[in-house]
Each structure stands twice: as structure tokens, then as C-alpha cells.
MITOR-138650 format. One record per residue (C-alpha): residue in three letters; x, y, z. Coordinates in steps of 0.001 Angstrom, whole numbers, padded with zeros to 6 digits, always signed. Layout:
alaXYZ...
***
This chain:
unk+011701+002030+007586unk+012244+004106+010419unk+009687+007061+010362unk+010008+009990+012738unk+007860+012980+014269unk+008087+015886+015854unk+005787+017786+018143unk+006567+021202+019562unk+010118+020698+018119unk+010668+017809+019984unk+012224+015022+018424unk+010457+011379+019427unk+011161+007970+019276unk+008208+004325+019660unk+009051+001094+019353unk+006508-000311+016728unk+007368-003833+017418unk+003837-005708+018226unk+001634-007892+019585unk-001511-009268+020458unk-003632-011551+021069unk-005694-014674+022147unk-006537-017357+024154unk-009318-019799+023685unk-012054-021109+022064unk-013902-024335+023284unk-014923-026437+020765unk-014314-026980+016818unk-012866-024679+014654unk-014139-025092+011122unk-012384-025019+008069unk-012143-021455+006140unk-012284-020962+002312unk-009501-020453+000200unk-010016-016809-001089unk-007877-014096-001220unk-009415-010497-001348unk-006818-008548-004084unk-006387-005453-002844unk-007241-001994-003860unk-005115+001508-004578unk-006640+004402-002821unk-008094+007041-005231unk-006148+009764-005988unk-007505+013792-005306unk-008262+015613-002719unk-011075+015190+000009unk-013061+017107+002864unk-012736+015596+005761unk-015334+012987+006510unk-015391+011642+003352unk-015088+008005+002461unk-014655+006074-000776unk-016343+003219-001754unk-014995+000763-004065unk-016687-002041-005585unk-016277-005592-003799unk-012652-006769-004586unk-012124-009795-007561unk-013061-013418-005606unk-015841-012164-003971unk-018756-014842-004768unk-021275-014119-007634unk-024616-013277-006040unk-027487-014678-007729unk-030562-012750-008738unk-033156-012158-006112unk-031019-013705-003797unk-028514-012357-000829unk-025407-012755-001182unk-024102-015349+001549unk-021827-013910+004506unk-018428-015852+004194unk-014895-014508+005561unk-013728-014197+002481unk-017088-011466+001795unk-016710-010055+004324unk-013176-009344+004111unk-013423-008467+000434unk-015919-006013+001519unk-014252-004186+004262unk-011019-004071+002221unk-013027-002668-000760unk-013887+000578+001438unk-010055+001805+001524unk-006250+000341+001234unk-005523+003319+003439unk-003752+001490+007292unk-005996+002695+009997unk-001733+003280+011588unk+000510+004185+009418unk+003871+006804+009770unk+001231+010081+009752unk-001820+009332+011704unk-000453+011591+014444unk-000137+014523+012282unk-003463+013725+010470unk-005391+013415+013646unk-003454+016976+015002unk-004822+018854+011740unk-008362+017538+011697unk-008573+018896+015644unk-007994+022184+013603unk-011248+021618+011426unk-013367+020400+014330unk-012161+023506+016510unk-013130+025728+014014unk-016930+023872+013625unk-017292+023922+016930unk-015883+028003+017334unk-018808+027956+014951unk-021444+026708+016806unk-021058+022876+016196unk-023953+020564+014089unk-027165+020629+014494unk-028956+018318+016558unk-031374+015455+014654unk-034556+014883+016227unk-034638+011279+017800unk-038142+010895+016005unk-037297+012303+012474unk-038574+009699+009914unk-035150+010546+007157unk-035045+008017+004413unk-034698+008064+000792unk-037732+010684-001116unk-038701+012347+002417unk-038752+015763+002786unk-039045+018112+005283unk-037476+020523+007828unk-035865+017178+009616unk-034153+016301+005978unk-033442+020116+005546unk-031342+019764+008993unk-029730+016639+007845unk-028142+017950+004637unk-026773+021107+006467unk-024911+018619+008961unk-023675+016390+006324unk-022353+019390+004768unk-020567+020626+008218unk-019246+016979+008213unk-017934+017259+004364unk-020108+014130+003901unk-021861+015696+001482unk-020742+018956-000786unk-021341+021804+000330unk-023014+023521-002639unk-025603+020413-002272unk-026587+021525+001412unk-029791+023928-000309unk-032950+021773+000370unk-035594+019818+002163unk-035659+016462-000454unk-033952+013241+000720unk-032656+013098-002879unk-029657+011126-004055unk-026789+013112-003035unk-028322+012598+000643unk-028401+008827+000595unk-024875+009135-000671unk-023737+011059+002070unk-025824+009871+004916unk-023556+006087+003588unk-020103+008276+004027unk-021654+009169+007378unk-022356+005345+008196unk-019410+003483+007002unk-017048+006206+009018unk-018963+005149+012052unk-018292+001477+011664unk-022313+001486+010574unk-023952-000096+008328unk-024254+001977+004660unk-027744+001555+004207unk-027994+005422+003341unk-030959+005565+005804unk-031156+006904+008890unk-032134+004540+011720unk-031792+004278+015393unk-028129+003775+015504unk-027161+006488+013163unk-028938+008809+014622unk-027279+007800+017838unk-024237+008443+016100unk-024999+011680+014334unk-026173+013457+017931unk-022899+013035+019253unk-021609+016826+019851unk-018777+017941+018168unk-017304+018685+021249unk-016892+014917+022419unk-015296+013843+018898unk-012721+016153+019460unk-011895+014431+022633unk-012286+011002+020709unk-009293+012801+018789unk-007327+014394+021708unk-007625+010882+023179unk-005815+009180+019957unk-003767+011839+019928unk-002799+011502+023409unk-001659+007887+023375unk+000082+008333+020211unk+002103+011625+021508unk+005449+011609+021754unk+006054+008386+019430unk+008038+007548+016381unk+007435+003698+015346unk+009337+001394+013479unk+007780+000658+010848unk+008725-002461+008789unk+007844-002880+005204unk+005462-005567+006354unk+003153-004920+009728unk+000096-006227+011187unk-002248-003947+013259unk-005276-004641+015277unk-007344-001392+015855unk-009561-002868+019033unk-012524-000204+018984unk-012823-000817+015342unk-012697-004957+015441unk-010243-005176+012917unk-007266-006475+011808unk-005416-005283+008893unk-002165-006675+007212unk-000315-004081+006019unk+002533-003970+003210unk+004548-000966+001447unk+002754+001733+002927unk-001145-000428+002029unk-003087-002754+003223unk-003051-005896+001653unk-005566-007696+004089unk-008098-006410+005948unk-010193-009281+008415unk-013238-008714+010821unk-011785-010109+014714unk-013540-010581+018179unk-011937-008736+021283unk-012526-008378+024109unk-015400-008064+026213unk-015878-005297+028454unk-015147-006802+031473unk-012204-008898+029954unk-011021-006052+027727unk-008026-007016+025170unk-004509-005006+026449unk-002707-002768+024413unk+000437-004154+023572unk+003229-004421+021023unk+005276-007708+020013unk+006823-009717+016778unk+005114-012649+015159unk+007252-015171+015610unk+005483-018465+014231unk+002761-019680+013413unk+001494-023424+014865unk-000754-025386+013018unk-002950-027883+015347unk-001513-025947+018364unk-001930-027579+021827unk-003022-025034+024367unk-000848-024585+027839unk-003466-023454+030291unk-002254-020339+031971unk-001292-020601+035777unk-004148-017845+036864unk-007237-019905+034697unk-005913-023072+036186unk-006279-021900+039907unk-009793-020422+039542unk-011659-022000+036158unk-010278-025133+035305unk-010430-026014+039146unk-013836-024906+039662unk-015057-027056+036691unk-013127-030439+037790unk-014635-030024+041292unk-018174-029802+039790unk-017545-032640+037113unk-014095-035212+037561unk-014360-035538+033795unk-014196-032265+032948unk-010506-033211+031800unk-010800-036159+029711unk-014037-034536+028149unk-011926-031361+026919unk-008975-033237+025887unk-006762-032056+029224unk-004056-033126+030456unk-001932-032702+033784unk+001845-032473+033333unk+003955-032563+036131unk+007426-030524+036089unk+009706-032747+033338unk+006312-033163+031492unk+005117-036501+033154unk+001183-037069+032914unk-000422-036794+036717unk-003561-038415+037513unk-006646-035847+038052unk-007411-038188+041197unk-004073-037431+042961unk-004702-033318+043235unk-006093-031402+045779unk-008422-028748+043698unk-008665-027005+046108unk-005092-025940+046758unk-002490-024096+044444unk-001617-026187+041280unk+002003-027032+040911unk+001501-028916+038012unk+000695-027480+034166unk-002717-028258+032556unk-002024-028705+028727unk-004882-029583+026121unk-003775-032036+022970unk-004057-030188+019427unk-007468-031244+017506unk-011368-029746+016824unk-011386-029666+020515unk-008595-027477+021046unk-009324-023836+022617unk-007215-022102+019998unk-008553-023805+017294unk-006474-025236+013981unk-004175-021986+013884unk-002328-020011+016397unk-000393-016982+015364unk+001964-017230+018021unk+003655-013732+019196unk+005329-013531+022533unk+003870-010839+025231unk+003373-010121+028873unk-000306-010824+028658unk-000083-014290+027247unk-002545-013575+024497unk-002634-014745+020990unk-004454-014781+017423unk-005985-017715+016692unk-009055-019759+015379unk-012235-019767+016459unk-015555-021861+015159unk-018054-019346+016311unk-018381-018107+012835unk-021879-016264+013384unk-020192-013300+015468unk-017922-012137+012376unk-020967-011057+010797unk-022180-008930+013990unk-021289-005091+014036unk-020620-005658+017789unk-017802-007887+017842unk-016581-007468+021627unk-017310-011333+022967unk-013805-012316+023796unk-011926-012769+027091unk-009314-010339+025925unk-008210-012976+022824unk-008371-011947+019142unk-010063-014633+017221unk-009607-013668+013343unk-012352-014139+010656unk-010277-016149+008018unk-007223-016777+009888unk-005481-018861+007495unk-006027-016138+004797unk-004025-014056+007613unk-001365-016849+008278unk-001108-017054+004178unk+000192-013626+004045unk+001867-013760+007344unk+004579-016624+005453unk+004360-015730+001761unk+007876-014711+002020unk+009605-016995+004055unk+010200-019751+004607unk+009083-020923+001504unk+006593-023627+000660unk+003797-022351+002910unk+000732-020948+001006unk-003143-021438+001899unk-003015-025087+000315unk+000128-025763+002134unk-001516-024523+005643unk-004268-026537+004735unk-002762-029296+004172unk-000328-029233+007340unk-004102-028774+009248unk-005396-031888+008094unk-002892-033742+008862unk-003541-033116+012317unk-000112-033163+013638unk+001496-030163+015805unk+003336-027998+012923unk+005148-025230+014533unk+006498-022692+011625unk+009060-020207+012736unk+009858-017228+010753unk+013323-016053+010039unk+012025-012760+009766unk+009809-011661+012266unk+006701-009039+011467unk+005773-006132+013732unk+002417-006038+015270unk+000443-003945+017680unk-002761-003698+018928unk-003780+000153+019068unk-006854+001665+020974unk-007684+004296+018281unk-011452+005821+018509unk-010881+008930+016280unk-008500+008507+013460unk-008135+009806+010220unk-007067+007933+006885unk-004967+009106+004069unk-007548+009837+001820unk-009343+012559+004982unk-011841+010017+006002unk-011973+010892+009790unk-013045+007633+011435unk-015198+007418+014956unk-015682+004128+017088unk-017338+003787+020393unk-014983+004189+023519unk-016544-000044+024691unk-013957+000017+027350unk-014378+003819+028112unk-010478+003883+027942unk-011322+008107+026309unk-012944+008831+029707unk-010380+007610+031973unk-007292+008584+030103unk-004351+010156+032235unk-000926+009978+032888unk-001050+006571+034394unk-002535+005010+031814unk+000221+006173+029518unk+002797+005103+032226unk+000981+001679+031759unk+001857+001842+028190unk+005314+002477+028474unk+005905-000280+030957unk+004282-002819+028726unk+006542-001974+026036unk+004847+000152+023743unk+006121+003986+024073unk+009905+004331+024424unk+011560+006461+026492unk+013058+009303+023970unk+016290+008431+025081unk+016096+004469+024205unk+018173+003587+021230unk+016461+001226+018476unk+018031-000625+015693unk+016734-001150+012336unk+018048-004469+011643unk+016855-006858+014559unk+013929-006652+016395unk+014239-005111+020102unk+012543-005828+023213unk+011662-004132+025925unk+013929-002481+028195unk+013680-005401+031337unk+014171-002685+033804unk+010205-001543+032127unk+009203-005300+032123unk+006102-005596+034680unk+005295-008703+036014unk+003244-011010+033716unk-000382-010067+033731unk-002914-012278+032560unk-005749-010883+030097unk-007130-013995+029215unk-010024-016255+030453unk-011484-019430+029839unk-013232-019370+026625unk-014783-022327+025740unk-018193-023896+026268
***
């Protein structure tokens, strides 16, 4: 579907063709659950900005017994997130929704902005008090809660409901009380999330995107990957990106395959400065992770015959299996950064709100559950059990798809949903405070704004123009342990 946009009466055209991420993870990758989070329609009406609905948890999610916590699995945790809205975080009118909520934030902060919430104001459920009285007239500024509920001092219901809206649109926690980190949250002026949404807007200005009826987007602020289909989203999965130093790129690309028990080609730049440092400190660094040198028609070199300490002409390559960097599953999707999606077995950070631990990889929470969707259409024969069972067999399984998907990795930190939900993540790479013209010239090299003038065609994905083609850069480090 080919969606397009105007701004100022200009006429705009984006490739929306995708890409993304990840290199490696040391170490086994464990074997996910079977589930499949149904998803849900997005409730019809009108809504203030700021608002968010909640759903209940979506059918498979496991029965939680009385008087005891439910147990964190991907498949939870997916259910969950996906249970909160079906609306994309990028879809064919975030542009125009972000441009009209800058219209309602203008006008609060003409007005004289929110009021500031004491760092020390003890607000939980059946307080009272000026500090509570303060609270429900911001969360009516915000539209998180009605505005003929803002009368008051109690910390009654209505409050706990909205201070949740508040939470969940800030990537927190909806405990509906207010701790450290939401207060954090609810002192930010109004002034800086309208730059959060000049920002968005900024690096979304000027596009159109080809949108397909099928799309995957990863939202990096947000940690999140979401599988989109006919205008929903169908999955929605926690990921790990990367760390500030390491940040993941913005990029766009196709998925092209997906390889079960993937082997792992080492990148030229981690060859030269990791991989070398490590065999010079231990010879059997190698043979312990599974490594092997290849010379150039793929002959095996012995470890003992290289100089580590000058440049490599040879390829380091690591055989497919628990060991493997990129785990059991690699959603494979050629790019300039030489990044990937892929497995991980460091389960424990999918249930952490601060999911930035990655050398610029995305490692996906239920990644099979991903690659599931990915092929349900073609070719045939490949659902979960099928993946499955192509994974324990343990043999390299490289599945190409006739019809490639569209993917892109987005650095959004102010968006706003179909339903008016205006979202806010942290700038973690503090891309907001250093945006400029260069960094949108960056963009357009790496393929992801189009010059207006570029032609695209609907029926066969495009790459891009080679006279915009950088040199490779590599985004990735070594991962493992």
C-alpha cells in the first residue's frame, strides 16, 4: 500500500523498506514456549490525548494460581504488552498525529504548562492532601484523567486509574502509585515533550513509506518490536538494543530468510580488535567457542600459523549449536551495519524495564513466535512446531522467503497512537539533543529517507540508490561471555 503525506503542500516520498538488527550472544540459547498471544481490536470512541486503554491479558496467557505470581515467560510478557493496544507505534499517520498533538501541548504550555510534583510527596492510593490535590489537576492537563474528576484532595479511584494511563504511556510500570520513577517522569516540563515531539517529527518530515500489508518495526527507545499486519499489530515482543555506547543504527531493510542453527561469520572489524585480543590472552579461545579460521576458498587455517598481531586476511566463522553467538534463530535481513535479529539465552533482561544491554544487536524475547509469523504465508510448511523441529535437528536450515517483509528500526521518543495515547520514552542515546541536519543527512545515506525525486515501485522491493550507499559501518561488538 503506498501511503502518502503532505506538509506545507509539499508532496513526499520514504522508502519503508527495513532493517535491523543483531549480532551475538555467547553462550546457549534456550528453547521458547509455543504460545501465541491472539491479538486485540482497538476500542472504538474518541479519546483525550494521553489516554491509554487497557485490555485484559490476551487468550494463552498462563492461569495464575491463587496467592501466587504469575511467572514471567515471553509468551506473558508479550501477551501483556500486546493487551495494552493493537494500535503500530508506525503506521501511515504518525506524522500527522504527532503534528496535531504539538497543537495541544502548545496550547498547555501558552497556558502555563503542569504543575510541578514535589520530589517528597507521599501519593498513593487513600492519601490526601494538597500534593494529591496537585496530582489530579495535572492528570487532568494530561487527559489522563477527566477533567470534571480534577475537584479534590482524595487519592480515590479515578486517581489510581489515571496515575496507570500516566505510567504505561511512559513505558512504566502501572502500579497506579506514584514512586521515584514516575515522579521523575511526571516533572518533566511540558516544554521538553514538545521537543520529544518536534524531534519525531523531525526525522519523520518529509517521508511517505511504503507500507506493505505485512511490516515489522522496532521502535529502539521503546524496546520493542511489533509485527504488524492490515493496518494492526498482530505481535508485539519485548527486545534488547543497544547500549549506550554501542547504540543500535537506524536503518531500513527486507527480511529475507530466516536460518535456523545459524553459524556466525565474525565481522572483519571484531576480528582485528576482540577476537584477537582474546586468542593472544588464551590460544584456546577458538576451539573453546566453537571458532574456526577459513582461509579465502573456505579452507580451515591453523590458529598457530597467524600473526595476532597483524591484520587478519582470513574469516573467523563459528559452527551453528548452543554455543553459537546468534543463538538457534537468526532473522536474517541484509544492511550496511551488519546487524541482525536473533536469539539470545539471557532470558532475565526481557523482564527488565531497561532493556539497553546490547552491542547495537536486537535480541527478541520469543523469537520463534516472531519467525512463526514472519513465514505463516510462505513458503508453506513452516509453523512454530515446524521451526522447532528444524532447531532440534541441529542442522543449518536457511529459509528464504519469496516474498520479502519490510522492516525498520525507528528512533521515536514522542509518538502518538491511533486511539490519542501520546507515548514518551527516554532519549538513552540523547539522539533529541543532538538532532540536526547531519544527522538526517546520515539517514538518507543509509537508506532510509528518499530523495523526493527517487521513484519507488510497488511490486518489488528497492534498494538504495548506490550513489547514497556509505561504506559499510560496523554497529556490532562482541557479545558473548
Amino acid at each position: 500500500m503506498f501511503v502518502s503525506g503532505w506538509e506545507r503542500g509539499t508532496y513526499m516520498r520514504t522508502f519503508f523498506v527495513a532493517g535491523l538488527s543483531a549480532l551475538l550472544v555467547g553462550g546457549p540459547a534456550l528453547a521458547q514456549g509455543t504460545g501465541q498471544p491472539a491479538p486485540h481490536q482497538p476500542v472504538s470512541g474518541q479519546q483525550k490525548p494521553g489516554q491509554q486503554i487497557v485490555r485484559p491479558p490476551a487468550a494463552g496467557t498462563p492461569a495464575v494460581q491463587p496467592g501466587k505470581p504469575a511467572a514471567s515467560t515471553a509468551e506473558s510478557r508479550s501477551a501483556a504488552e500486546l493487551a495494552l493496544s493493537a494500535d503500530p507505534v508506525f503506521d501511515d499517520g504518525t506524522y500527522l498525529r504527532i503534528k496535531q498533538t504539538l497543537l495541544s501541548y502548545s496550547d498547555i504550555e501558552v497556558r502555563g504548562g503542569w504543575p510541578i510534583v514535589p520530589a517528597d510527596a507521599k501519593l498513593a492510593p487513600s492519601a490526601s492532601g494538597a500534593a494529591v490535590a496537585l496530582l489530579r489537576r495535572y492528570l487532568a492537563i494530561t487527559g489522563d484523567l477527566p477533567a470534571d474528576a480534577e475537584a479534590g484532595d482524595g487519592y480515590d479511584d479515578a486517581v489510581t486509574a489515571a496515575v496507570k494511563k500516566f505510567q504505561l504511556r511512559h513505558g512504566l510500570e502501572g502500579s497506579g502509585s506514584v514512586g521515584a520513577q514516575t515522579i521523575k517522569a511526571l516533572d518533566v516540563p511540558v516544554k521538553d515533550r514538545i521537543k520529544q515531539l518536534e524531534a519525531s517529527l523531525e526525522r519523520l518530515r518529509g517521508m511517505d513509506f511504503l507500507f506493505a500489508e505485512r511490516y515489522v518495526v522496532v521502535n529502539i527507545p521503546a524496546a520493542f518490536v511489533e509485527a504488524v499486519a492490515h493496518g494492526k499489530v498482530e505481535r508485539r515482543y519485548r527486545v534488547i538494543v543497544g547500549k549506550i555506547d554501542r547504540p543500535s543504527p537506524t536503518l531500513t531493510a527486507y527480511i529475507t530468510a530466516v536460518d535456523l542453527n545459524p553459524t556466525w561469520t565474525v565481522p572483519l572489524s571484531i576480528t582485528k580488535t576482540e577476537i584477537a585480543n582474546r586468542v593472544r590472552r588464551d590460544p584456546n579461545y577458538l576451539s573453546r567457542m566453537h571458532m574456526r579460521l577459513l582461509g579465502a576458498h573456505d579452507e580451515e587455517i591453523s590458529p598457530a600459523s597467524v600473526d595476532w598481531s597483524r591484520s587478519p586476511n582470513f574469516t573467523v566463522r563459528q559452527d551453528a549449536g548452543t554455543w553459537n553467538a546468534l543463538g538457534n534463530l537468526k532473522i536474517d535481513m541484509p544492511n550496511r551495519y551488519s546487524v541482525y535479529m536473533h536469539d539470545t539465552d539471557t532470558r532475565k533482561l526481557f523482564a527488565d524495564d531497561y532493556r539497553f544491554d546490547s552491542h547495537g544487536c536486537t535480541r527478541v524475547d520469543n523469537v520463534r513466535d516472531l519467525a512463526a509469523w514472519i513465514l505463516q504465508d510462505d513458503p508453506p510448511g513452516w509453523d512454530r512446531a515446524a521451526i522447532d523441529a528444524g532447531i532440534a535437528t541441529g542442522q543449518t536450515k536457511i529459509i528464504n522467503l519469496p516474498h520479502q517483509i519490510p522492516v525498520a528500526w525507528v528512533y521515536l521518543t514522542g509518538w502518538v497512537r491511533r486511539d490519542g495515547t501520546v507515548e514518551f520514552r527516554d532519549d538513552v542515546y540523547k539522539h533529541d539533543e543532538q538532532l540536526d541536519r547531519a544527522a538526517l543527512d546520515d539517514a538518507a545515506a543509509g537508506g532510509f529517507v528518499a530523495p523526493v525525486s527517487q521513484t519507488v515501485s510497488q511490486t518489488a522491493p528497492q534498494p538504495a540508490p548506490q550513489s547514497l550507499a556509505p561504506a559499510v559501518t560496523q554497529a556490532s561488538g562482541l557479545d558473548s561471555r
